[in-house]
N, C-alpha and C positions, 0 to 999 in steps of 0.2 A: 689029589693030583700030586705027584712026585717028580722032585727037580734031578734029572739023568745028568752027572756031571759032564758026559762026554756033549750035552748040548750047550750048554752056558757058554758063551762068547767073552773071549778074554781083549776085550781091546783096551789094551793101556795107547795112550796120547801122550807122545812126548813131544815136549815143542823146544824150542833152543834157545837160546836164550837172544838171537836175533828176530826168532819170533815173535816170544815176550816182549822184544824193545818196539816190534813194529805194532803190536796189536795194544799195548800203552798209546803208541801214537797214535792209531784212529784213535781210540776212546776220551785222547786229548782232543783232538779235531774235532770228534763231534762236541765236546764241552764248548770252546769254542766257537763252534757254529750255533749252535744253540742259546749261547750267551750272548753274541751278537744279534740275533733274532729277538731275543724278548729286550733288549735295548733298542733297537730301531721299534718295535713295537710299540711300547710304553712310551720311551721317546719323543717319539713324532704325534703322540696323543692317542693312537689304537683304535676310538671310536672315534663319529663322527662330533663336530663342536654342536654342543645346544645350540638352540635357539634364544637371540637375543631378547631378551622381553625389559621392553620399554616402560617407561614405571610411566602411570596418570599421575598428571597434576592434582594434587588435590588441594585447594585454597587454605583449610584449615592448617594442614602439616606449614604450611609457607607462615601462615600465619605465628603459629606457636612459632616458629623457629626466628618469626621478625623480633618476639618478645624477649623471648630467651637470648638473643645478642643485645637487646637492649639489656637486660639485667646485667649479663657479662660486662656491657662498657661502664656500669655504674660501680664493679667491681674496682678496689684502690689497694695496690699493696705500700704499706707501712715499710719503710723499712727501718723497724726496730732493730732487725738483726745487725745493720750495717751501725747501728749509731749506740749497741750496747759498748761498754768500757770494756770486756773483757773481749771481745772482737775489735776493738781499740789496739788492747795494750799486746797481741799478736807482733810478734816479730819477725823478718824475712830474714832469712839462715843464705848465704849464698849472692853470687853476683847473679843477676838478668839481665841480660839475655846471657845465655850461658855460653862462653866463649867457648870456640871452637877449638882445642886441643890435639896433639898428636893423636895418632888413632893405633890402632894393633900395627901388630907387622905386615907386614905385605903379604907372607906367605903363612898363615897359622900351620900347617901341615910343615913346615919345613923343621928339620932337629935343631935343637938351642945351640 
């Protein structure tokens, strides 16, 4: 099979550059609408919420957990840290409460 030059179809498409700016703008719209879609989507949660599932009591679990606070209350912290010398002999640099002082300029954007 052989291509007859007189059959080939020459369609050149020129488009103007008002055309370009208008078909940029669908292409922006749908970005847009489409972004807004998968944001309401996701969103508002998309699927439906599971179902709550209520946990059994079980005696045991209560049990360990009455023990395990009681260990915890027999717990005592020391405080070595507060009553070593070299956490003693720390010095405070500075007045506190830190007095309130002038502040920047009014306008930072304004020329010196």
């Amino acid at each position: 099979m052989a291509i007859i030059p007189s059959e080939i179809k020459k369609e050149v498409n020129i488009t103007t550059p008002q055309q370009q700016k208008t078909k940029k703008m669908v292409y922006l719209l749908v970005a847009i609408v489409a972004a807004a879609l998968l944001i309401l989507y996701f969103g508002s949660g998309g699927s439906t919420p599971a179902e709550v599932n209520t946990p059994t009591v079980n005696v045991e679990q209560i049990d360990q957990s009455a023990k395990l606070l009681e260990e915890l209350s027999k717990v005592s912290f020391d405080n070595l840290v507060l009553k070593d010398k070299k956490f003693e002999a720390l010095v405070l640099h500075g007045d506190l409460p830190i007095s309130v002082g002038a502040k920047g300029r009014e306008n930072p954007f304004a020329p010196f």
